[in-house]
BAFISE-525353 format. One record per residue (C-alpha): residue in one letter; x, y, z. Coordinates in steps of 0.25 Angstrom, whole numbers, plus 5000, padded with zeros to 4 digits. Example, Ala and Ser with C-alpha at 12.3 -4.5 7.8 and 13.67 -1.06 7.14 Angstrom:
A504949825031
S505549965029
//
This chain:
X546157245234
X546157275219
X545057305212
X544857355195
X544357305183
X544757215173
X545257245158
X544757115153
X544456985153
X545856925155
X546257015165
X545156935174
X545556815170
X546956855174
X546656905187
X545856785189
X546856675187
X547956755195
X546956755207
X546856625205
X547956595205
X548356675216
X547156655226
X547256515224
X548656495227
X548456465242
X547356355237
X548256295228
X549656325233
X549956275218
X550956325208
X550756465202
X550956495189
X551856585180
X550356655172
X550556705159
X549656805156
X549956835139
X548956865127
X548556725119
X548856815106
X549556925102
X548757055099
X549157175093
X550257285098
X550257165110
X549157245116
X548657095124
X549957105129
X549857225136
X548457185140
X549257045148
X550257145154
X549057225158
X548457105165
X549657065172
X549857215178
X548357195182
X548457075188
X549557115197
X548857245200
X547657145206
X548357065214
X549457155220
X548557235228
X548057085235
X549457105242
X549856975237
X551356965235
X551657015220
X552657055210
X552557135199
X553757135188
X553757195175
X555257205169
X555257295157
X555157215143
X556457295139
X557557255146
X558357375142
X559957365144
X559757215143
X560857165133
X560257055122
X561256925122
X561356875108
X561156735113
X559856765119
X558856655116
X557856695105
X556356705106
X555556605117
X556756525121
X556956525135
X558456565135
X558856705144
X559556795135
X560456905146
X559057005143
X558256905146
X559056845158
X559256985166
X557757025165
X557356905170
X558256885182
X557957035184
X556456995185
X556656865194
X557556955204
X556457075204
X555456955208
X556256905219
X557057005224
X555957135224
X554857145232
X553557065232
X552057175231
X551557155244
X552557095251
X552257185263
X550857155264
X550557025256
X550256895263
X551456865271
X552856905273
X553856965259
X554456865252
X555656805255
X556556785244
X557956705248
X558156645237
X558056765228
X558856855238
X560156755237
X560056755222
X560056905223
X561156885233
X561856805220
X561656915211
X562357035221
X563456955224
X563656895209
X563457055205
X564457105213
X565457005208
X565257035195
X565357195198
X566657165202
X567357155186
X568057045190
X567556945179
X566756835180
X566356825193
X566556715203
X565356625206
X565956575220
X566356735224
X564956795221
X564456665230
X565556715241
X565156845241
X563856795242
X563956705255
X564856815261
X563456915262
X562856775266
X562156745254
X561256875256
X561156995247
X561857135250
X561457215256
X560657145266
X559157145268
X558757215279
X557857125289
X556357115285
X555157055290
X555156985302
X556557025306
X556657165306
X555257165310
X555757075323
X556957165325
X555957275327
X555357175337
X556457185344
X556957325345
X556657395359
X556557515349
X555357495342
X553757485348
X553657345346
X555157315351
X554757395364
X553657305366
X554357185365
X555457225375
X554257265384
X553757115383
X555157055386
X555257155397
X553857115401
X554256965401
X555556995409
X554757045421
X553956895420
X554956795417
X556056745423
X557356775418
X557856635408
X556156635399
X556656795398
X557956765394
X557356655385
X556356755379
X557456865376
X558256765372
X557356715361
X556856855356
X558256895354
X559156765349
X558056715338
X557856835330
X559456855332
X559656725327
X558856735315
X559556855310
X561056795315
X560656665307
X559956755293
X561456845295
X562556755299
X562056615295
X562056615280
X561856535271
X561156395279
X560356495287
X560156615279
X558756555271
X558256505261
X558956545250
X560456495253
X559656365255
X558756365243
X560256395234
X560956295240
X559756175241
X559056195227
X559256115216
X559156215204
X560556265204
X561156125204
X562856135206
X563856015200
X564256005213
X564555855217
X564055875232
X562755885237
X562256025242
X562156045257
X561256135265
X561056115279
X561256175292
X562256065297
X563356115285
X563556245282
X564756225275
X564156135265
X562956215264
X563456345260
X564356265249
X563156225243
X562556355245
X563856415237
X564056325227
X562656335223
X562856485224
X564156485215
X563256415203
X562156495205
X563356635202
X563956555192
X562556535183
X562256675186
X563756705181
X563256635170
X562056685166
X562656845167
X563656795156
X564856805164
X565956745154
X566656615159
X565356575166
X564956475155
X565756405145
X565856455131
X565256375122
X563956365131
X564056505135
X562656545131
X561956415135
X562456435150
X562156565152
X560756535146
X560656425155
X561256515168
X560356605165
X559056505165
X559756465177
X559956605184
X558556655181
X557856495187
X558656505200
X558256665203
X556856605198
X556856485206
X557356585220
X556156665218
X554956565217
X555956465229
X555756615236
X554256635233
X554156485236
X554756475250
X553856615254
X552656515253
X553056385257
X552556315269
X553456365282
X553256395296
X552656525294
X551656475285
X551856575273
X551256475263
X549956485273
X550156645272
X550456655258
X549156635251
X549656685236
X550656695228
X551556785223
X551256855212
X552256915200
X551556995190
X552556995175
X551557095170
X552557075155
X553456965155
X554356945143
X555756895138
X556457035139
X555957055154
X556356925158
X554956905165
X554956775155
X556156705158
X555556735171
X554356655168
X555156555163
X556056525175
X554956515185
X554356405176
X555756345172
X555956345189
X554656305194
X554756195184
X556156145190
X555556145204
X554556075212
X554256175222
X553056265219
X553256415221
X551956535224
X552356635212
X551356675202
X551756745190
X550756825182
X551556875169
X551056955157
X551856895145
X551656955130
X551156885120
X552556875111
X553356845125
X552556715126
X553656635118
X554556675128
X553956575139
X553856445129
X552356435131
X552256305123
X551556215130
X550456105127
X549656105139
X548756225135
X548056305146
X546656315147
X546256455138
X545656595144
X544256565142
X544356425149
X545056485161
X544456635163
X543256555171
X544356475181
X545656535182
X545856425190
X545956335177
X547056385172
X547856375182
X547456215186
X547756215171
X548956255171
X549356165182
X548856035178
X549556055162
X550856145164
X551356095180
X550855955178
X551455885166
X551856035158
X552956055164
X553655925158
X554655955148
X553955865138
X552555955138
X553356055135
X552756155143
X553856245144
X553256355156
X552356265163
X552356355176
X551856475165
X550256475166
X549956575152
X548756655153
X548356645137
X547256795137
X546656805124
X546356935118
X544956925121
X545256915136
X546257025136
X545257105129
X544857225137
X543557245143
X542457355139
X542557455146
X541157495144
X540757345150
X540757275164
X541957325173
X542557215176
X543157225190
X544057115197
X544657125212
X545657075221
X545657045235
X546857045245
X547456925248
X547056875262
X548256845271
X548056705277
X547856685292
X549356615291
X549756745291
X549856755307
X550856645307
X552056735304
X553356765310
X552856875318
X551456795322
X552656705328
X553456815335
X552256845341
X551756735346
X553156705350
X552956815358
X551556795362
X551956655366
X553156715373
X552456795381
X551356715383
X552356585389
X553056695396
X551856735404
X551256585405
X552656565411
X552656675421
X551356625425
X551756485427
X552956525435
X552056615444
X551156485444
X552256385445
X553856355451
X554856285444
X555556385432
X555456355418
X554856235420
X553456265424
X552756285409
X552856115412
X553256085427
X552056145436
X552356075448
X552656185458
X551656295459
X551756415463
X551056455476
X551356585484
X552556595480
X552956455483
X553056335472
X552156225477
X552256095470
X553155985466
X554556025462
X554755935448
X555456035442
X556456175446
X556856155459
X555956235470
X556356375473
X557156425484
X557056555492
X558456605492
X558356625508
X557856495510
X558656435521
X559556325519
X559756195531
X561056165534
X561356005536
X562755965539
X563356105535
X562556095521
X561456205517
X560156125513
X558956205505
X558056165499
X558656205484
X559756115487
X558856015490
X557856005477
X559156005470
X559755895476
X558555805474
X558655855462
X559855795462
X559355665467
X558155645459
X558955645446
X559755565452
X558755445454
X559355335447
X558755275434
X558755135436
X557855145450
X556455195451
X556155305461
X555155365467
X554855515469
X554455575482
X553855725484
X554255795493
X553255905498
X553556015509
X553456165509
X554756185503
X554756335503
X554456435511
X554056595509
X554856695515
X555156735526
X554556585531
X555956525522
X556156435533
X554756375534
X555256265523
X556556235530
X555756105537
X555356065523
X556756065517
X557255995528
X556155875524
X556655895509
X558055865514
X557555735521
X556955695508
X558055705501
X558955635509
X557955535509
X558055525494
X559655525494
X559655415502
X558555325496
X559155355482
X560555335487
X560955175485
X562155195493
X561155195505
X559955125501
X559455015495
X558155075488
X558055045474
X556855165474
X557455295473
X556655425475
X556455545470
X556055675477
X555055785473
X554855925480
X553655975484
X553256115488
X551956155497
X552556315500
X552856375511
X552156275522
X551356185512
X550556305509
X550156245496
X550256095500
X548956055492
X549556115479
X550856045482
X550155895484
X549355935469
X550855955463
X551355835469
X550055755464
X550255795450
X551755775450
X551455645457
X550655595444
X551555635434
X552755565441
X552355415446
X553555415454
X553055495464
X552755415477
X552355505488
X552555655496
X553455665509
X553455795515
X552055875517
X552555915530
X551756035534
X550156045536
X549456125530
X547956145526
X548056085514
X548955965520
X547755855518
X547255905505
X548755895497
X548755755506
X547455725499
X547955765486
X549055675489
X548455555494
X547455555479
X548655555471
X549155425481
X550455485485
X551055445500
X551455575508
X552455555521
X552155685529
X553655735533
X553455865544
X551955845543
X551255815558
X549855845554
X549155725563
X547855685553
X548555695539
X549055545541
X547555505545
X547055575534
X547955545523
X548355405520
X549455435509
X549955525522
X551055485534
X551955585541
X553255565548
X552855685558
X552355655571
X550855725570
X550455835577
X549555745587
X550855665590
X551755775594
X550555835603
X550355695609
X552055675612
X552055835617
X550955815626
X551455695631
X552755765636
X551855825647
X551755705656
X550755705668
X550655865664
X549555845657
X548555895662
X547856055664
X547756145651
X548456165640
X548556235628
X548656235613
X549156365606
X548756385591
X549156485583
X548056575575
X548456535561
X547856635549
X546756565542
X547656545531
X548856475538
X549056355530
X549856255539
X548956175549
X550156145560
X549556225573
X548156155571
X548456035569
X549556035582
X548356105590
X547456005588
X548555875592
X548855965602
X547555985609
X547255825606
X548755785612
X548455885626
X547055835628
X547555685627
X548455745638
X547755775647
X547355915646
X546455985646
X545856035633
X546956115626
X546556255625
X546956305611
X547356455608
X547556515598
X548656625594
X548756725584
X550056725574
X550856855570
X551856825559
X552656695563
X552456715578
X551256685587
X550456785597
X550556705607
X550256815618
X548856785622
X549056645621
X550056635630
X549256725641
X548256625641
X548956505643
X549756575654
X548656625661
X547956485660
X549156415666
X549156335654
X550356225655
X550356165640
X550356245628
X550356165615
X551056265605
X550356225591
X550856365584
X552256355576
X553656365581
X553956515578
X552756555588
X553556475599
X554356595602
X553056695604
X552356575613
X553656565622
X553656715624
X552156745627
X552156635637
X553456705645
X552856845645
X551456785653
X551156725668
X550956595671
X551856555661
X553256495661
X553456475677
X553656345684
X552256345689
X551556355676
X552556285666
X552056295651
X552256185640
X552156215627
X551956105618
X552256115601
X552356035590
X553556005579
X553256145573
X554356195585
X555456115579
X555656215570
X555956325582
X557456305585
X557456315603
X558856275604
X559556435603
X558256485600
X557856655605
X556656595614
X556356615629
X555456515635
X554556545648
X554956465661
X554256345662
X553856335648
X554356235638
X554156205623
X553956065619
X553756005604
X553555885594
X554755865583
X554355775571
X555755705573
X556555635584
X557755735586
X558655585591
X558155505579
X558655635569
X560155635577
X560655505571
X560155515557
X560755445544
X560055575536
X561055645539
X562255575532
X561255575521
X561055725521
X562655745522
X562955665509
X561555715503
X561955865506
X563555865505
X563555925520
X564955935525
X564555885540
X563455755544
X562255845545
X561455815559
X560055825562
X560155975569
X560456045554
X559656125548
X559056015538
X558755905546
X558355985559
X556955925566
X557055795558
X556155835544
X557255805535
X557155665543
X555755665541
X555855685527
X556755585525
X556155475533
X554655505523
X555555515510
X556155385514
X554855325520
X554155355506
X555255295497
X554955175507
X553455155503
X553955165489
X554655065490
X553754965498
X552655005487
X553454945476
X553555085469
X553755105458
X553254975453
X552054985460
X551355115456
X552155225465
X551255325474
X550055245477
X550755125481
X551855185491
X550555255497
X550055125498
X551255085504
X551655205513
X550955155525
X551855025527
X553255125528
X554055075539
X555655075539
X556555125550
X557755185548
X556955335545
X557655455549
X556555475562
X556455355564
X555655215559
X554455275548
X553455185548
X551955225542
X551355085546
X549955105551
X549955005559
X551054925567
X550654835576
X551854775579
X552654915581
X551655045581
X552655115588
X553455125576
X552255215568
X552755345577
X553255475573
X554755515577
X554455645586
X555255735597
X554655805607
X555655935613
X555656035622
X556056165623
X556356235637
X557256345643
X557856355655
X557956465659
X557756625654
X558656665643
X559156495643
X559256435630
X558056365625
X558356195629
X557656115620
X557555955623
X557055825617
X555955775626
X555755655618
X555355575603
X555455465596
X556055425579
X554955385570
X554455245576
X555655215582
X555255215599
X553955175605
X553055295608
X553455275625
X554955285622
X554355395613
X553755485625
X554355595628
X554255695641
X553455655654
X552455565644
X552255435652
X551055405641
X551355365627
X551155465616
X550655435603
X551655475592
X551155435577
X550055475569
X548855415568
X549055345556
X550455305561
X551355385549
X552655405556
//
């Protein structure tokens, strides 16, 4: 802030017009003028002159300390040294004698070549002058030519020596500003450096290898590539300057072609650039009065003119420079910059070149449309006033009619001197030149003895723009970086699927699992997952996703299609890996399914279909959240006709089916033998025989037997066990040995350790009760520890007590045949299959599979993959929902509703279990509405005899009547289908 008094009246109104001026500048954004600050008459000893040079000095001391961008120039009057040329023009003709010339291009080259007042601390960033630094650039290497003795010099040498330091002056600047401040950033040496190292170090620990790579990446190849392009890529990328030289039209060539600059031709581009440069050395050859520049006769003329030209192009480089630091660009300088510069001439005259000075920037800004900031205050003497031509007849308002509204003068000046006085025939030969006329009075000093009269400035306030700068962008670069970067790391802790979750949130992450639908990355594998071999080829569920990945982009365009989920507990947790080995098996039946539908080589179907994966974890933990997913995916794609698979009960089983059945989608239950979904649930059917069926067809096996006690053994699941399998089997089971005959089943209970069953007291008790029928509801890897309990206690395993334990499919997953297990005399193991093991020998999947998979040998139905029938399952519900698709019309009839509409009218034979039929009712045929089942049992003959397992009996899918069905010493027909009758 400045503060101090005033010597007189006009140095008030001086100061009053110039903040004006200067205050108003971000109001107005309007031309500034070149102020002329002179005496109206000529006192004596030119004491008024030294009271105008005074009040320039004042004016810049005012307004300096307001951290505006300033200069302040004040060549000597007496250029000393400086030869007179005998043709110099004479009095206040505009000519430029070499006196004249030098001081003048000395004074333009101080301007845009020093440094700026403030230029540390002013609104916005130092000036940037490209312009001026190429001309400068001109100079050295014209210089240096010169030096050399050799003559004239040669215009397209000195251009040659130019573009060989790439159009740059020598030596070097070094970095600046946002540069060196960036590779300070950088530097692990420094504070800040170390923090950012710290950062990315912090960052590596959270992202996954290719965003840090990225990020790493970017930090390092942008700002090397700025400093490659600024060093290496001259002239089409070095800035403004090389462009400005080679596209403006003041230094017009004879050149017959027109000039080029753009990017797609160098080559013509730096020919302009260098032709333009060679004219631009050879007017300043010129105009330094090397002989043979000019021709003889118009020797004089010429250099006068070169030297017009000379000083207007180092002229029109400065304000082009001023001009491009407060345009409108992307970092909004023009917002930031709210005045303008401002040079103080404190005495401008001939001899100092400060008036020619003048001169030019009027002369220039004349020639040009484009408006540039610069505000000139300039003390001139009274007798220099010739020297600007100041003949003009648009008069300017007097002192007194101005001294009230310094605003007046200048919308004075504007409306007369810019609008029509700066046409040739007005005769206003400085119209960019605003003279300030003070008469005597006003320059007047005041008394000392009267009113101190005190003025002040304030600071100029920086703009709020200011936080838009290159550093406000680093920053939130870096803000934004680590922001995406920890949003990122928390969507992939909240979601599957790689990069693609910022979009695709299908597959949510639950205990480690992704749950969901699988619309983007394939889902992940654990490395020991186990892979099933089918004709001497490894299956797993990696190569599966991929090959109907395969298939699916390979839908043909010209047929419509729809799109089937599948849903199943796909993964597993270890060490329980081989928990989803059932599931992958079903995938590969839906597969094949799709191979074969889309395949026109072996069907006739004109509706292909597309297969989607859906994940419920490790035994459908998360089955609800799985339905949601496939409800949302469901709406986006209209495609989506139905869900095959669900094939483990859980819990949540009837609320994801309730979720399903809203949104209208037909589910076809694969493994699933839960007896009351299909009543429950209309959208619903399952090939499985329910549980209540494989009780009713074990029980049957019994024959007249049936009679005394029996027992049903449930294992003591933790309050948190999600899967409903043992209930549900102990309830059928007490139903199916009441209906019997028995007596009411005596359920007990037993505690689990780990994957295995305390069957110790359980067993006691049903040995001691003589008990000879034991429905086993627990799972297959608690078979072993029943076996042994029951061998180590009386009344058990002798011909007199025999003991028959009886179990559902769950035991088809225990391998018997070669199997480490010793079996009590007199007992024996009987189970339910959910497939016909006669009906899954003479298969035409299998051909499938060996085309499908590229197995070396016909796979058969004791591999690995198709092992129990599932994938047969799978297949027959994949091809039994691309069926109601196509009986519902779809898609010209609106997609999932109508194939739920149309589910239960499904009948076709020819299934991979048999005939599938989901008829509700069949007068004609029922028998042909029943589940495919096998019923086996397990015996050993004798102790330390291999373990004998035999099929007692079954049916395929629909395919016999329940009587040529029974199996055993039943002699009374055993119902075999749900009550809804799915198949």
């Amino acid at each position: 802030m400045w503060r101090d008094s005033v010597p007189s009246a006009a140095a008030g109104l001086v100061l009053d017009l110039c903040e004006e001026l200067i205050d108003g500048y971000a109001r107005r954004r309007g031309p500034m003028p070149v102020v002329v600050v002179h005496a109206a008459g000529q006192a004596p000893e030119s004491r008024h002159d030294q009271e105008v040079r005074e009040l320039v000095e004042l004016v810049h001391r005012a307004q300096k300390p307001r951290w505006l961008l300033s200069r302040r120039v004040a060549p000597p009057t007496d250029q000393d040294g400086l030869p007179t040329s005998s043709n110099s023009p004479s009095g206040g003709e505009p000519g430029l004698d070499h006196r004249a010339y030098a001081a003048a291009t000395a004074l333009v080259k101080n301007v845009a070549e020093g440094v700026w007042e403030n230029h540390n601390r002013s609104q916005y960033r130092p000036y940037g002058m490209p312009r001026s630094q190429l001309l400068a650039a001109l100079d050295q290497a014209l210089s240096e030519q010169a030096d050399t003795g050799d003559g004239v010099p040669d215009a397209r040498a000195v251009v040659a020596t130019l573009a060989e330091r790439r159009w740059q002056p020598s030596p070097r600047r070094e970095p600046t500003g946002f540069w060196r401040m960036l590779g300070t950033t950088l530097s692990p040496t420094t504070a800040l450096g170390a923090a950012v190292v710290a950062c990315l170090g912090v960052l590596a620990a959270k992202l996954d290898s290719w965003p840090l790579t990225f990020a790493m990446l970017t930090v390092l190849l942008v700002p090397a590539a700025g400093y490659w392009i600024r060093r290496w890529m001259p002239p089409l990328s070095m800035g403004s300057g090389c462009r400005w030289l080679a596209t403006t039209t003041f230094p017009l060539t004879l050149s017959t072609e027109a000039p080029v600059w753009s990017l797609w031709h160098p080559r013509l581009s730096r020919a302009t650039l260098e032709e333009r440069a060679v004219e631009v050395v050879r007017q300043m050859l010129t105009a330094a009065g090397f002989s043979g520049t000019a021709d003889a006769g118009e020797g004089v003329s010429a250099q006068d003119a070169a030297r017009q030209f000379c000083l207007q192009l180092r002229t029109l480089a400065l304000l082009e420079d001023l001009r491009e630091n407060h345009r409108p660009a992307w970092d909004l300088r023009h917002r930031k910059r709210t005045v303008p510069p401002l040079l103080i001439i404190p005495r401008a005259s001939r001899d100092n070149g400060a008036l020619p000075f003048l001169r030019a920037i009027s002369d220039v800004r004349s020639r040009r449309s484009e408006q540039d900031p610069l505000l000139v205050v300039a003390g001139v003497g009274h007798g220099d006033l010739a020297g600007l031509r100041e003949r003009t007849p648009l008069p300017l308002p007097t002192p007194d009619a101005y001294r009230r509204d310094p605003a007046k003068l200048y919308e004075t000046w504007v409306e007369r001197s810019l609008r029509t006085g700066q046409a040739p025939s007005m005769n206003a030969a400085l119209p960019w030149v605003m003279p300030v006329a003070l008469t005597g009075e006003l320059l007047t000093p005041y008394n000392p003895n009267a009113e101190i009269h005190r003025r002040s400035t304030c600071r100029v306030r920086r703009s709020p723009w200011l936080l838009w700068s290159r550093w406000t962008l680093v920053a939130g670069c870096v803000l934004t970086t680590t922001g995406a970067a920890t949003y990122y790391d928390g969507l992939t802790d909240s979601y599957c699927g790689g990069p693609e979750v910022v979009w695709n949130r299908d597959l949510v992450r639950k205990d480690g699992e992704c749950v969901g639908v699988v619309t983007g990355s394939p889902l992940p594998v654990d490395e020991k997952a186990r892979e099933l071999g089918a004709g001497g080829k490894k299956i797993g569920l990696k190569e599966l996703q991929d090959r109907i990945a395969e298939a699916n982009e390979a839908l043909a365009e010209d047929k419509p299609y729809v799109t089937v989920v599948f849903a199943g507990a796909l993964t597993a947790r270890p060490p329980d890996l081989g928990e989803a080995d059932d599931v992958v098996r079903q995938l590969a039946g839906v597969y094949l399914a799709q191979r074969r539908i889309n395949d026109p080589k072996q069907t006739n179907d004109f509706l292909q279909m597309k297969v989607v994966i859906a994940n419920g974890a490790q035994g459908m933990q998360h089955q609800k959240d799985m339905a949601a997913r496939i409800v949302a995916y469901a709406r986006r794609d209209p495609t989506v006709v139905g869900v095959v698979g669900m094939g483990i009960h859980t819990r949540t089983s009837e609320a994801a089916l309730g979720e399903l059945q809203k949104a209208g989608l037909a589910v076809i239950g694969t493994t699933n033998s839960a007896t009351h979904l299909a009543e429950r649930y209309h959208n619903y059917v399952s090939l499985a025989p329910t549980n209540s069926a494989q009780a009713s067809a074990l029980t049957a096996t019994l024959g007249q037997a049936q009679q005394g006690d029996a027992v049903v053994l449930v294992p003591q699941e933790p309050g948190g066990a999600n899967s409903t399998y043992s209930a549900d089997q102990a309830t059928s089971a007490e139903k199916a040995l009441r209906d019997a005959g028995f007596n009411r089943p005596k359920r007990i209970s037993y505690p689990l350790r780990g994957t295995s069953g305390v069957l110790d007291a359980a067993a006691r008790s049903i040995c001691q009760d003589g008990i000879g029928v034991v429905y086993f509801a627990g799972r297959s890897s608690h078979i072993a520890s029943l076996m042994t309990e029951l061998g180590q206690h009386t009344g058990c395993g002798d011909k007199q007590h025999p003991v028959t334990v009886l179990s559902g499919d769950d035991m088809t997953k225990k391998p018997f045949k070669g199997a480490n297990l010793t079996f009590p005399e007199g007992v024996r193991l009987r189970y339910a299959s959910l497939t016909y093991e006669k009906q899954l020998k003479k298969l035409l999947l299998y051909g499938i599979a060996k085309q499908a998979f590229g197995a070396p040998r016909m796979p058969t139905w004791q591999d690995e993959l198709f092992t129990d029938g599932f994938a047969a399952l799978s297949y027959d519900a994949a091809y039994a929902l691309h069926e109601a698709a196509q009986d519902a019309g779809v898609p010209g009839y609106g997609s999932a509703p109508a194939v739920l509409a149309a589910l239960h009218s499904v009948d076709f034979s020819g299934g991979a279990t048999g005939h599938i039929s989901f008829r509700n009712a069949d007068v004609a045929d029922p028998d042909l509405r029943g589940h495919g089942f096998g019923l086996y049992e397990v015996t050993q003959p004798g102790t330390g005899a291999t373990l004998q397992v035999e099929l007692l009996g079954g049916r395929p899918a629909g395919l016999l009547p329940l009587k040529q069905a029974n199996c055993g010493q039943q002699d009374q027909e055993a119902p075999a289908s749900s009550a809804t009758g799915g198949s």
